[in-house]
Each structure stands twice: as C-alpha cells, then as structure tokens.
N, C-alpha and C positions, 0 to 999 in steps of 0.2 A: 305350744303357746305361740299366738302372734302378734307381734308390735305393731299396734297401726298409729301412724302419726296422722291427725285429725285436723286437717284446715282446709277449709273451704273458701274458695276464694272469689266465689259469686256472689255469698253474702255477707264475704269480711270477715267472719266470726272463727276466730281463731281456738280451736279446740284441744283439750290435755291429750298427750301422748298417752293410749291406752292399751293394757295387753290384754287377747279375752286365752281364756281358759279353756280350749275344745272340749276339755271332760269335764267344765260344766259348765254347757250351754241348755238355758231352758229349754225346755221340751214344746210348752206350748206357747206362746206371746200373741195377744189380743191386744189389738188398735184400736182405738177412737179416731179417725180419721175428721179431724177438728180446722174448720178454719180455709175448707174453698171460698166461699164468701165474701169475707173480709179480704183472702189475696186478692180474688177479682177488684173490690170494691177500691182496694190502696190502687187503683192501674186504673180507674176509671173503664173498666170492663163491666158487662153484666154475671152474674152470678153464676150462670152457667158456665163462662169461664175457665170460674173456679175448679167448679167439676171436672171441665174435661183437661184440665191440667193433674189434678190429682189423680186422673189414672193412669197418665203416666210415671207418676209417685207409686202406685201399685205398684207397678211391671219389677221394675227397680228393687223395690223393698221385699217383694215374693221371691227376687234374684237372691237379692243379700241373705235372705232367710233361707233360702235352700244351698248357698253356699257352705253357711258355718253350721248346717245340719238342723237346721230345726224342724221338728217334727209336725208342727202343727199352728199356723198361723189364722187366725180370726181376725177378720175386720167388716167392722160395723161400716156396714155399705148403706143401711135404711132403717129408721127406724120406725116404728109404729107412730111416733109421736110425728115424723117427716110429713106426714099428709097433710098437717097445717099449713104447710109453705105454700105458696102463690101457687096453681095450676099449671102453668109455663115451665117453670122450675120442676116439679112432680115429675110433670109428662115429660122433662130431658133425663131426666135422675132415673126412670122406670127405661129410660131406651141404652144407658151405660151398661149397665150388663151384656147385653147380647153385643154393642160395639165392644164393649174390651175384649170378650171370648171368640166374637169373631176374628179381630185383629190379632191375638196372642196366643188362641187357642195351641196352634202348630207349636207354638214356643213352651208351652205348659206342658205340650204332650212329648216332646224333646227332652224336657228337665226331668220330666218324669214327678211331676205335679200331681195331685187328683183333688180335684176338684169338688166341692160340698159346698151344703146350706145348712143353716139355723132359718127358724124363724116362721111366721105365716106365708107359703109361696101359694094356698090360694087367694089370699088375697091380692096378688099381683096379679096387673095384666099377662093376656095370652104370652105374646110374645115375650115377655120378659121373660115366664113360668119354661117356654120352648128352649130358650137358649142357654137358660140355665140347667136345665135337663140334659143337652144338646151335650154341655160340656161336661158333665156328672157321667154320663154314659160313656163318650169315649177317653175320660179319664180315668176309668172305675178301677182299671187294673193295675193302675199306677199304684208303686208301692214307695215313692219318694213322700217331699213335704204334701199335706192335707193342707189346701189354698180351703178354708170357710167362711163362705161368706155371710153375715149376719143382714139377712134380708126381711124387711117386713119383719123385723124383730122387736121384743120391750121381751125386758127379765120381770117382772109381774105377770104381763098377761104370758108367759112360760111357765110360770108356778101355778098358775090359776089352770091351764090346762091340766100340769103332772098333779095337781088336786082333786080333778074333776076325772082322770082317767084311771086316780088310785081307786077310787069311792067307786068309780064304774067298779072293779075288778074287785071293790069288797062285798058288793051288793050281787057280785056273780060268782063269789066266794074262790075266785082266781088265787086273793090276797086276803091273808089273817090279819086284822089290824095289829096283833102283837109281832106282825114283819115287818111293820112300816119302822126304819129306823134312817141316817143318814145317806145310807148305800141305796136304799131301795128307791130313796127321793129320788136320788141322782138319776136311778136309769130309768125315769118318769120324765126326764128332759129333753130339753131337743142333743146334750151334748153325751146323751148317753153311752157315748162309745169311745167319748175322747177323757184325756184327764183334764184335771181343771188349769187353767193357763196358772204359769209361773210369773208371769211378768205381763203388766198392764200399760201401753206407753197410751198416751192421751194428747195430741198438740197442738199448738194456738194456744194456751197459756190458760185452759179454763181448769179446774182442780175436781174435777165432781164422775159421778161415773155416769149418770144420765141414762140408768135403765140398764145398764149395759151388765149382761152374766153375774145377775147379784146375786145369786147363791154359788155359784162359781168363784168368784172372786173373794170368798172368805180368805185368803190368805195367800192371795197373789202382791206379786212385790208392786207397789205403782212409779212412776215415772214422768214425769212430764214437763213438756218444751214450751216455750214464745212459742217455738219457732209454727208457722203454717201448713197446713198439711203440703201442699202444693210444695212448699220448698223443701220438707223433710229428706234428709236424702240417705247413702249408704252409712256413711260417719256417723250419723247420727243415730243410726238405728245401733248401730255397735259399739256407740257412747252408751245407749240404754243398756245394750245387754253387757259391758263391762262393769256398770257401777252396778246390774241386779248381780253380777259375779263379787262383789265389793261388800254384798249386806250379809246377815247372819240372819236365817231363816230359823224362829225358833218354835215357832206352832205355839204359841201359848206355855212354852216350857221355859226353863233358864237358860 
C-alpha cells in the first residue's frame, strides 16, 4: 500500500490524504479528456492552446498509469462528433498525434508502452493514419501498459459497424444467429481484445459520457473533476483511482 499526501500547489487545491491498494488497481481506466478550450479561453489564449497544453497532460498521466501498473489506459483523443469544430482547430487536433509520437515516442518505447487505436483511422488524414501506425509498429512488442487512443471514434457508429459485420457473417453463415449473445458482441468491437475499462475519469466538470465506449461502460465505475484537462495532473488521477478502490462493485447483485 501507498500513502500519497495530495496537495497541489499551483492550483491551491488542497487534496485528502489517500492510500491506493496495489492489488487493486483497475485494469483498464478510460479518459474523457474534457476542457482544453475553456483553459485556453480563462488565459485569453486561442483554443489550440488548449490542445497543446493537454498533451503534455498525456505524457504525465501515461507516466502515472504505467507506474501503479495499469494495464490499459484509453483516452478519447477525437471524436466523430469533433469534425464540427472550426476548420483551424480540426486541422491542429488531426497534426497532435504524430507531434506527441514524435516527441515521446523514444519515451513510450523506454517504459515499454505499446501503443493502439480505437475508432475510424480511415477517416483521418494521411499523415495522422502514418504516424499513428509509425508508433503501433514499433511498439507492437511492448508487453507493458496498452497507451489507446480513441480516434476518429463515437460508441454508435462502433455498434453500427459490430451490427453490420455480424449480419455480414450471418448471411456467410460464419455466425449462427443462436451465437449472438453478449461475448460475441463484444469481439464485433474495436476493443475486442481488451476488457472493458474499470474506471471512467471525465474533467472540466461535464457529467455525461458523450459517445464514449457505451457498451463498454455498462459498469465501469465514473469519476469526475472541475478541474481542466490541461491541469489534471498525477494527484489527481490517484485521487480517481483511490476512491474507485473506496466503492463496492456489485454487478447488479447485493
């Protein structure tokens, strides 16, 4: 067990003394990364900013999360729904992958990281598709934490594909319809190969999941902060996984 006394003193906010439990730390913990935006916007910054403050919020939190062992971290880097934002924005949001990877890759392949996607990556530009291959490749053999990044993702249009690819496979007689049961959903998904996350943190202070791994998230624990993505730091992420160690996970039982 570890006592970590929690106070941060860049933004004042003084945190409870918390102990986490190494034998049991979630397995898997999905981010909403909520709230570049608004930080840029409180600084009188433009919104890109935001953005490029909160990847170094990434580097950080992939740190913290491969420290205390966790097996498999998600975070919602793009979503489907993202294409609506101003053009400008887009096109700096479609070029952060390939500078994060370039910039950190060495550091990821050091920690023994490996690197993955969710989500539509043809629909991304070239070079975004490159760089994130780039690093999917020479991380493949990494048997440390699974860095995934949710790109080009919405949990609808994921279900609408594992729909449309069961019905392929019924109609090719691959699949008996009396197979289709909750298991079989699952490995129709993009997280086929993962389990489904334990612990959901979401911050900037919105409460909703926004698309985000809805058949996944049947019974993942949620969590969430005021505080801005851009300022989220290591406390904080170890404040979430202390109080998901705090709840009593009961699956719908007693």
């Amino acid at each position: 067990m570890i006592k970590l006394p929690f106070f941060n003193r860049k933004r004042r906010i003084e945190l409870q003394p918390t102990t986490l439990q190494l034998e049991n730390i979630p397995n898997h913990i999905a981010i909403i990364m909520d709230g570049n935006g608004r930080w840029a916007k409180k600084r009188g910054l433009p919104r890109i900013a935001g953005h490029k403050e909160g990847m170094t919020t990434v580097r950080r939190i992939v740190k913290a999360a491969n420290r205390i062992n966790v097996k498999v971290l998600t975070l919602y880097a793009f979503s489907k729904e993202n294409w609506k934002r101003p053009q400008a924005e887009v096109e700096f949001l479609m070029k952060l992958p390939k500078e994060f990877l370039t910039t950190y890759l060495p550091e990821l392949i050091e920690e023994n990281v490996k690197v993955q996607t969710i989500g539509d990556l043809e629909g991304l530009p070239s070079f975004t598709r490159e760089a994130v291959r780039e690093a999917m490749e020479q991380t493949k053999h990494n048997d440390g934490l699974i860095l995934n990044f949710a790109l080009n993702y919405g949990g609808r249009y994921e279900l609408v594909n594992a729909v449309q690819s069961m019905m392929q496979d019924v109609q090719e007689k691959k699949l008996q319809l009396d197979e289709v049961d909750e298991s079989c959903i699952s490995r129709y998904l993009y997280t086929e190969e993962m389990a489904d996350p334990d612990l959901i943190i979401r911050t900037s202070g919105e409460h909703r999941l926004s698309n985000f791994l809805l058949w996944q998230s049947a019974y993942a624990e949620l969590w969430f902060t005021e505080v801005l993505w851009p300022d989220f730091d290591e406390l904080l992420f170890e404040q979430a996984v202390s109080d998901f160690q705090n709840r009593k996970r009961r699956y719908g039982g007693i």
